[in-house]
VEXKOLZA-476063 format. One line per 4 residues: number of its first residue (from 1); their letters; for each residue z, y, x of N, C-alpha, C, O. Coordinates in pm, 1 decimal. Example, Ala and Ser with C-alpha at 12.3 -4.5 7.8 and 13.67 -1.06 7.14 Angstrom:
BEGIN
1> AS> 780.0:-569.0:1319.0:780.0:-450.0:1230.0:780.0:-330.0:1320.0:846.5:-331.9:1423.6; 708.0:-225.0:1285.0:714.0:-106.0:1367.0:787.0:3.0:1290.0:803.9:113.8:1340.9;
end
This chain:
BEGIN
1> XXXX> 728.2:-1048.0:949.1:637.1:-943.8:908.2:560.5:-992.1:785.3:502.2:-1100.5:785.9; 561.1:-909.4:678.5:481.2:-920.6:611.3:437.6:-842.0:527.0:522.1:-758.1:496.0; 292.3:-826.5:448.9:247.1:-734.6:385.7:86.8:-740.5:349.8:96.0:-848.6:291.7; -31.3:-713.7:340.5:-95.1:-715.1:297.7:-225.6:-629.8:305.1:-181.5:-539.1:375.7;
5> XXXX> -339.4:-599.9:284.4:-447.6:-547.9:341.0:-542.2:-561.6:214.3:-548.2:-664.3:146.6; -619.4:-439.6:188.7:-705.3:-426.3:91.6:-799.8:-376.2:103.1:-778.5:-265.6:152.7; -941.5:-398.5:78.5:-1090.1:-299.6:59.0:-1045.1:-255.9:-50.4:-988.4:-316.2:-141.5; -1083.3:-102.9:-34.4:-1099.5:6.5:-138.1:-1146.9:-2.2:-256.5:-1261.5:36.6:-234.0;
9> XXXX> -1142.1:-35.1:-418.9:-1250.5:-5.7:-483.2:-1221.2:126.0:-541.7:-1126.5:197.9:-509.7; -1322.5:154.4:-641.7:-1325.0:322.5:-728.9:-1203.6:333.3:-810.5:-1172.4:451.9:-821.7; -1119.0:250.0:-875.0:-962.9:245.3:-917.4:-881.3:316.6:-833.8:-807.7:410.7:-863.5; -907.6:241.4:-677.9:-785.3:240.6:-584.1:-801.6:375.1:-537.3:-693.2:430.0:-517.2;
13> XXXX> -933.2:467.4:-506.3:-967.6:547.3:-455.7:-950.6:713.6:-549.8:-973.7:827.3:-508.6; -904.5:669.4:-678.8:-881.0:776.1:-777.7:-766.2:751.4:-884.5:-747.1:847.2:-959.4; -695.3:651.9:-902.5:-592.3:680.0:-972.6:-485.4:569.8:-913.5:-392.2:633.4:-864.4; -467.8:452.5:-902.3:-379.0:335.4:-801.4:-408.0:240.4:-752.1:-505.5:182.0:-799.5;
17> XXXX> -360.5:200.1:-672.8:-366.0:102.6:-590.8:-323.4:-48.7:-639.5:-203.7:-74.3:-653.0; -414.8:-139.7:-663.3:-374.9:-282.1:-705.5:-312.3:-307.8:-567.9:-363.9:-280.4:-459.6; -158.0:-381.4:-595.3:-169.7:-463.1:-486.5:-133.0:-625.5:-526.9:-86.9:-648.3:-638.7; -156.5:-739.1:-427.7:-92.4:-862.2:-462.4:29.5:-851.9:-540.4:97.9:-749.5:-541.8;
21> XXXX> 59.3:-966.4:-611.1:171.9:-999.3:-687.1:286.8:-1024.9:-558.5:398.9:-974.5:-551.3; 231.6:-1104.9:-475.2:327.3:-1173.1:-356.9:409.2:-1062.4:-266.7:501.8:-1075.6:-186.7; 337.4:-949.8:-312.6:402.9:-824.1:-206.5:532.4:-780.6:-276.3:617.6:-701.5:-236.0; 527.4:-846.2:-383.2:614.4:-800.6:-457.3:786.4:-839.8:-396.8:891.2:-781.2:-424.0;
25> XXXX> 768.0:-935.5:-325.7:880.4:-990.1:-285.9:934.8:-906.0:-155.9:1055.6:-891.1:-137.6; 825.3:-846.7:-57.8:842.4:-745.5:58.8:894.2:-640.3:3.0:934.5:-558.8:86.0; 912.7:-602.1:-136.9:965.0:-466.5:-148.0:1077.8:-440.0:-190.1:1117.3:-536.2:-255.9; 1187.6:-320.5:-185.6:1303.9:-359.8:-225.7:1347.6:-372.2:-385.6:1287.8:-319.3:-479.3;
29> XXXX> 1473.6:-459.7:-394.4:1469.8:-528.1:-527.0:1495.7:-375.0:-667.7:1556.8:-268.1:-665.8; 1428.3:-432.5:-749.1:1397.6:-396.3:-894.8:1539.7:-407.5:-923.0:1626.7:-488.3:-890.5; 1535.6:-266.5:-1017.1:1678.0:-249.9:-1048.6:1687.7:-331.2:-1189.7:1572.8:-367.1:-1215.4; 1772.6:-373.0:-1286.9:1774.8:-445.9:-1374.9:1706.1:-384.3:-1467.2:1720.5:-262.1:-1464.1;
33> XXXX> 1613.7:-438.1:-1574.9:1574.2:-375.7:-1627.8:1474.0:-261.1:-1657.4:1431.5:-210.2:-1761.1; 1447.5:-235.1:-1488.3:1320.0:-135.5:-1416.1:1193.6:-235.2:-1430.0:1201.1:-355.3:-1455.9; 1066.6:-154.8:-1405.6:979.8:-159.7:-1385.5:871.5:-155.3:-1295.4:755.4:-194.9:-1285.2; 1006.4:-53.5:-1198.8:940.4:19.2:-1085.4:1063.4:59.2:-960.1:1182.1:91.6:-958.8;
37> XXXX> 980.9:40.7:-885.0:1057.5:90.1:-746.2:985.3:166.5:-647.1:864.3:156.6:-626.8; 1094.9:271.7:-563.7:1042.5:385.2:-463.0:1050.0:254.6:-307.0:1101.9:143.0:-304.3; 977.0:329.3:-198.5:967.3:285.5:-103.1:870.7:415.0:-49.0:797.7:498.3:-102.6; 915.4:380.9:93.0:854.5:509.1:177.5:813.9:408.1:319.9:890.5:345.6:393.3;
41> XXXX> 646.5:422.2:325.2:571.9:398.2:434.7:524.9:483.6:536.0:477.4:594.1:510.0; 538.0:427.0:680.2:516.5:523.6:799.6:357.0:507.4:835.2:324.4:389.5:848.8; 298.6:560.3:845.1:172.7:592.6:878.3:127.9:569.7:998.5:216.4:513.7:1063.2; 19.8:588.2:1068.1:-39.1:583.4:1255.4:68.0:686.3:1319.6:150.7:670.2:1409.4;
45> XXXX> 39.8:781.4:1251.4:78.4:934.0:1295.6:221.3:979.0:1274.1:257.2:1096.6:1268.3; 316.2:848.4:1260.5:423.3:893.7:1231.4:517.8:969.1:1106.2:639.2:982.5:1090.9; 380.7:1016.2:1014.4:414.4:1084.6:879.9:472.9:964.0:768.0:411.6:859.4:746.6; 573.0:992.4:717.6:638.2:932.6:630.2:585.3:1008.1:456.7:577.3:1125.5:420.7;
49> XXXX> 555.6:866.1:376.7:508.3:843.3:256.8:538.4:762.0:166.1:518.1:640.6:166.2; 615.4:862.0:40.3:668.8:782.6:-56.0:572.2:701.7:-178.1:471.7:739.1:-238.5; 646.0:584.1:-183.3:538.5:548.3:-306.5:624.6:486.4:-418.6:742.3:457.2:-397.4; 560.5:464.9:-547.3:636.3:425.6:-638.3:536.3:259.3:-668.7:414.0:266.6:-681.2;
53> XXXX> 577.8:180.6:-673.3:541.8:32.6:-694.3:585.9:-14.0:-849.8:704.6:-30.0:-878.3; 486.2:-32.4:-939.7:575.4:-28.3:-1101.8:426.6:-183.2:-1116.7:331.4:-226.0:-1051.4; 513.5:-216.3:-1272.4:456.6:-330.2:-1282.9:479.4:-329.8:-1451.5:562.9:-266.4:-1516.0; 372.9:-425.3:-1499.7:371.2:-410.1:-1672.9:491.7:-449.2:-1714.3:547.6:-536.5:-1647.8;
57> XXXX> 559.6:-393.5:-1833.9:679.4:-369.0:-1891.3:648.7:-528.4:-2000.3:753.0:-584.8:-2033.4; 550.1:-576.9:-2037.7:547.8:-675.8:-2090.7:440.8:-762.3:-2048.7:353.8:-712.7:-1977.1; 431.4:-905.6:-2087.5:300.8:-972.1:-2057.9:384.5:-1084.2:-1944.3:494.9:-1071.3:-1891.5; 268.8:-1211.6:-1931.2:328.1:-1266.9:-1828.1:260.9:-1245.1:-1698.8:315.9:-1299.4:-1603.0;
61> XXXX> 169.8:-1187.6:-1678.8:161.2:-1109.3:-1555.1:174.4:-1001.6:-1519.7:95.7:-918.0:-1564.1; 284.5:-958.0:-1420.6:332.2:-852.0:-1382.7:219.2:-737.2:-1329.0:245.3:-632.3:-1387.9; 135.7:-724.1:-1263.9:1.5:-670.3:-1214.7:85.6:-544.8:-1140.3:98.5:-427.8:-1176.5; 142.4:-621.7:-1011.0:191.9:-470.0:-971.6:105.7:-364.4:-902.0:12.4:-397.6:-828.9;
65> XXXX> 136.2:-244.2:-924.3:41.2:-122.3:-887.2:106.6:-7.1:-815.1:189.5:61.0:-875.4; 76.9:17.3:-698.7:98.6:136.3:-635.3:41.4:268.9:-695.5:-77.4:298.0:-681.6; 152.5:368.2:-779.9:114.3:519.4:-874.5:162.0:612.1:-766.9:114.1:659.4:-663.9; 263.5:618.6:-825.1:350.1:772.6:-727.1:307.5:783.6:-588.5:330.3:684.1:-519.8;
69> XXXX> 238.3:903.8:-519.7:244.7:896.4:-386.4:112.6:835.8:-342.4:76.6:854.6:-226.2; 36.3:763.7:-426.5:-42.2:673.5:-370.4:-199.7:764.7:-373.3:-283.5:712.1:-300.1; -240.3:869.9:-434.5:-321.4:959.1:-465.4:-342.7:1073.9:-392.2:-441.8:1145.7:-379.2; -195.9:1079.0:-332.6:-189.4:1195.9:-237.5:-256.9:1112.3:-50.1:-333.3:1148.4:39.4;
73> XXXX> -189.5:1019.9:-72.1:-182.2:940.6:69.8:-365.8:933.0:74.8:-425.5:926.5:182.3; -445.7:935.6:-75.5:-565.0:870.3:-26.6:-672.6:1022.9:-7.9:-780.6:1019.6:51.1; -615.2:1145.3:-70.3:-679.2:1253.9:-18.5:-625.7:1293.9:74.6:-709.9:1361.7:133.5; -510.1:1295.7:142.9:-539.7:1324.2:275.3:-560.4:1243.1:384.6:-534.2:1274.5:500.7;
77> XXXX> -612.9:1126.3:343.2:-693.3:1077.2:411.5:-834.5:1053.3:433.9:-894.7:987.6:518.8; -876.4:1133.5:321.9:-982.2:1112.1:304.0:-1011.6:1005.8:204.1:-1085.0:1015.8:105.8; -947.8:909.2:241.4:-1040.1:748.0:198.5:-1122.9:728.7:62.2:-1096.3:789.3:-41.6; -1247.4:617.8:80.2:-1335.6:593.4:-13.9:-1348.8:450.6:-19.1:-1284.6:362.5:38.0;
81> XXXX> -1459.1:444.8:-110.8:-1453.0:322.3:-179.6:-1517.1:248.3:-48.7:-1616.5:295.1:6.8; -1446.2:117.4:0.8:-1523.0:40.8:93.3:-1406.0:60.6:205.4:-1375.1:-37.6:272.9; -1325.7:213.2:231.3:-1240.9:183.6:332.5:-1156.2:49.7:262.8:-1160.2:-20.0:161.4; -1051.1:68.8:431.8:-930.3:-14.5:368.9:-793.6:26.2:420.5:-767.8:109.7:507.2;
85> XXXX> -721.1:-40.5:358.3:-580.2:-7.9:373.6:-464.7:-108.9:387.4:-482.1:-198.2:304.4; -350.7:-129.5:462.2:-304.0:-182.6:543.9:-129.5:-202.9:515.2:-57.3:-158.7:604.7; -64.6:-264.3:400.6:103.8:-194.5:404.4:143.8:-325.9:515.2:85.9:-434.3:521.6; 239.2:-287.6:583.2:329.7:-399.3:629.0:429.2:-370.7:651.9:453.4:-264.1:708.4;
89> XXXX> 573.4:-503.4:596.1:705.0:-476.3:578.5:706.2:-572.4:721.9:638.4:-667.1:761.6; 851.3:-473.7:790.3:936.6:-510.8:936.0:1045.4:-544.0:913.1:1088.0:-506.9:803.8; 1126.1:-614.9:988.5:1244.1:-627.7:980.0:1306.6:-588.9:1106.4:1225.3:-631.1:1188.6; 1427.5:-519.3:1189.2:1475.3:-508.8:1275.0:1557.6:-601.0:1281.4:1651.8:-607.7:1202.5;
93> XXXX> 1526.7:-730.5:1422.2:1658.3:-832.4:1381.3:1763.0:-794.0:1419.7:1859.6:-858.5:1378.8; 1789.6:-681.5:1507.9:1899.5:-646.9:1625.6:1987.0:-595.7:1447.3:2088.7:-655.0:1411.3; 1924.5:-484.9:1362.1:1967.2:-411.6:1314.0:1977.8:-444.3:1127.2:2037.4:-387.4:1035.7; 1903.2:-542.8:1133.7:1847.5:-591.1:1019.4:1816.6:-506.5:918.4:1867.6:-539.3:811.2;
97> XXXX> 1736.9:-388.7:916.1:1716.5:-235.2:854.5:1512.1:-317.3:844.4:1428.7:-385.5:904.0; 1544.0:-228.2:706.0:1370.6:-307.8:667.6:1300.0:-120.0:652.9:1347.7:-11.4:620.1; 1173.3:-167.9:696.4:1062.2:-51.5:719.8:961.7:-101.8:722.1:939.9:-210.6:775.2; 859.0:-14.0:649.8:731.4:7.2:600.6:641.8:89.0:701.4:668.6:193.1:761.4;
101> XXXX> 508.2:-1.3:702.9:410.9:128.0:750.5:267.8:76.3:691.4:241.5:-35.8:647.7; 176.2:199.6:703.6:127.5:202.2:623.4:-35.1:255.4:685.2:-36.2:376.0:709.6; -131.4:203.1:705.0:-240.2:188.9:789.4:-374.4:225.2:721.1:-408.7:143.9:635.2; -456.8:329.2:741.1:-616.7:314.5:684.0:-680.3:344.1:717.1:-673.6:460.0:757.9;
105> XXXX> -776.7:285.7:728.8:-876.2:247.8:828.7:-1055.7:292.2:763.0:-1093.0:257.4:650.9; -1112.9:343.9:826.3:-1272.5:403.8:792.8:-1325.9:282.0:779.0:-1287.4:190.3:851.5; -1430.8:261.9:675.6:-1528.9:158.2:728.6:-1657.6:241.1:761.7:-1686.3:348.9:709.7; -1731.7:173.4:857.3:-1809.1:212.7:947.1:-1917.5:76.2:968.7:-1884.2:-28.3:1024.7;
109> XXXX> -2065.2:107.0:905.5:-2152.7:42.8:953.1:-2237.1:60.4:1054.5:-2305.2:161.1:1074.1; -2233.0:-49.3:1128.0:-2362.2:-30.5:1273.6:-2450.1:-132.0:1290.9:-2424.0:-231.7:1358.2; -2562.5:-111.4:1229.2:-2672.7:-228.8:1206.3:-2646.8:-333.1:1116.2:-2662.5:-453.4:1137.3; -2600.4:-270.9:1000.2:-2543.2:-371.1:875.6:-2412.7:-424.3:908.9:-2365.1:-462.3:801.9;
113> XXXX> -2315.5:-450.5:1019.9:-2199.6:-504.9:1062.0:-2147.7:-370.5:987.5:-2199.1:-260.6:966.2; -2026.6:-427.5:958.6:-1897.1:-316.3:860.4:-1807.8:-363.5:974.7:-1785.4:-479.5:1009.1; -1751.0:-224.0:1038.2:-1610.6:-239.6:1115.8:-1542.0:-170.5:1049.5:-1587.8:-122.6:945.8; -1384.4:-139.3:1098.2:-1274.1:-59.3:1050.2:-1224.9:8.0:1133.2:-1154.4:-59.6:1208.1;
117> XXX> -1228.1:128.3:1161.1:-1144.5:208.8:1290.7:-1056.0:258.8:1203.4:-1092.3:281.8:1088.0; -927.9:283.1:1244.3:-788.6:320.9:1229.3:-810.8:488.0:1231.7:-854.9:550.1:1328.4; -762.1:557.2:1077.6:-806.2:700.6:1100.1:-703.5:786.1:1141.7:-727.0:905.0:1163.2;
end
């Protein structure tokens, strides 16, 4: 399993999603010469969500960023600056078939403590 977990900022919450460089390796491979790749994450609720994962065309850091898909996923969820959000890649060993899901969570203060409930 692997994948990754993020607090919200005002970027992520209105135009994309930074994610780690390292996730880059959980996702499926870059076609030659691309920039970018599709992938589709499963949600709490079972709803399936496409996203597009693209990365700078020059430079030596790649800065990959979740665009396509990723704007829609955060209005209907609501989410704001301070939630968070959750990707993680599976592997089936029986079947060896790779899948995504895709988790976000409210933050919620109670006497200054910040929790996360799953929305």
């Amino acid at each position: 399993m692997e994948g990754f977990s993020k607090i919200l900022r005002k970027t992520d919450t209105k135009k994309r999603l930074s994610v780690p460089i390292r996730f880059l390796k959980s996702l499926p491979p870059f076609k030659l010469g691309s920039h970018a790749v599709e992938f589709e994450a499963t949600d709490e609720k079972g709803e399936t969500w496409a996203f597009q994962c693209s990365t700078r065309k020059r430079g030596p850091y790649r800065k990959p960023v979740l665009t396509r898909g990723w704007v829609a996923f955060v209005k209907s969820k609501k989410l704001q600056i301070g939630d968070k959000v959750r990707f993680v890649k599976y592997k089936n060993r029986a079947t060896a078939t790779i899948s995504y899901k895709v988790r976000a969570e409210k933050e919620i203060k109670i006497f200054g403590a910040i929790f996360y409930a799953p929305i």
